[in-house]
C-alpha positions in Angstrom: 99.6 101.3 99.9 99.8 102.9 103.1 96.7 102.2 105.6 96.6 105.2 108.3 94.0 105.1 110.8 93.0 106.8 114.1 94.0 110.0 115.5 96.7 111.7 113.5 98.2 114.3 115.7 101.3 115.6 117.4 101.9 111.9 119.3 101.2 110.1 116.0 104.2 111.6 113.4 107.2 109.6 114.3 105.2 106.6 113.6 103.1 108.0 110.5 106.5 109.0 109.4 108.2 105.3 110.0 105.1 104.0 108.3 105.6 106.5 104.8 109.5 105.7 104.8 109.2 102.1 104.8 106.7 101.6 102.3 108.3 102.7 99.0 110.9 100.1 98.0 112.3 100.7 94.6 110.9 102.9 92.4 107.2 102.2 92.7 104.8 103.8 89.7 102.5 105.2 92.6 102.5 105.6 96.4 98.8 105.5 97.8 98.0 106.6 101.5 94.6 105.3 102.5 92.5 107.8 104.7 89.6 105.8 105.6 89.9 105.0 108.8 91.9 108.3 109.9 89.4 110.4 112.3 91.2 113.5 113.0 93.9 114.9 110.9 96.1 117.6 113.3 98.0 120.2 111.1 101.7 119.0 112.6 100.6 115.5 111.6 100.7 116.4 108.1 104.6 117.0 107.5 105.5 113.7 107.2 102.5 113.8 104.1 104.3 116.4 102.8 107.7 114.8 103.5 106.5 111.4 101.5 104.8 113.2 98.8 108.5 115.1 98.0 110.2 112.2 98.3 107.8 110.2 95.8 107.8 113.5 93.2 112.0 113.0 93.2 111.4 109.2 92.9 109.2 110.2 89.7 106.8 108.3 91.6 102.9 108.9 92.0 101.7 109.8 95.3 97.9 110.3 96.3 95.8 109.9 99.6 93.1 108.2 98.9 89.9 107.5 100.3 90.2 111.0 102.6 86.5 111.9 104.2 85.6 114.5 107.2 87.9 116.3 108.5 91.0 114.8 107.4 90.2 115.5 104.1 89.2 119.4 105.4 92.4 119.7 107.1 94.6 118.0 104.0 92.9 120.7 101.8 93.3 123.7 104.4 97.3 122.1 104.9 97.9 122.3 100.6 98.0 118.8 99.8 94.6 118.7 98.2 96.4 118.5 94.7 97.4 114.7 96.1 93.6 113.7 97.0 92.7 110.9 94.5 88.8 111.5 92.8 86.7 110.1 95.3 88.4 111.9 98.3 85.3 114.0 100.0 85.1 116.2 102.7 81.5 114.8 102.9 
């Protein structure tokens, strides 16, 4: 699992991107990126979701951001990747 938090913008993807890329080692069944404690999701802060959840689809592995609320979970809809939201994401 991948814990995200804070401001996910434009200054942020290098890092969110570091972070994704290091976590999968082997073939892991699933990939899990925890939203909780993200506040703001930008739109050029989601390639490197999109980049992970590729990668994890040619793995054959599982990939789902969990635990999405507010507008992060808005923004991951509006961006595409709401097929990857785990059941109790909530734009609540």
């Amino acid at each position: 699992m991948v814990r995200l938090k804070g401001d996910l913008g434009t200054a942020s993807v290098k890092h969110t991107s570091r972070l994704l890329r290091s976590a999968p080692r082997g073939t892991p069944k699933g990939l899990e990126v925890d939203f909780f404690r993200v506040t703001h999701l930008a739109p050029d802060a989601a390639l490197p979701l999109f980049l992970a959840a590729r990668g994890a689809r040619g793995q054959g592995t599982r990939f789902a951001i969990v635990r999405a609320h507010g507008q992060p979970a808005v923004m991951v809809r509006r961006m595409g990747l709401e097929r990857y939201l785990s059941a109790g994401g909530s734009s609540r």
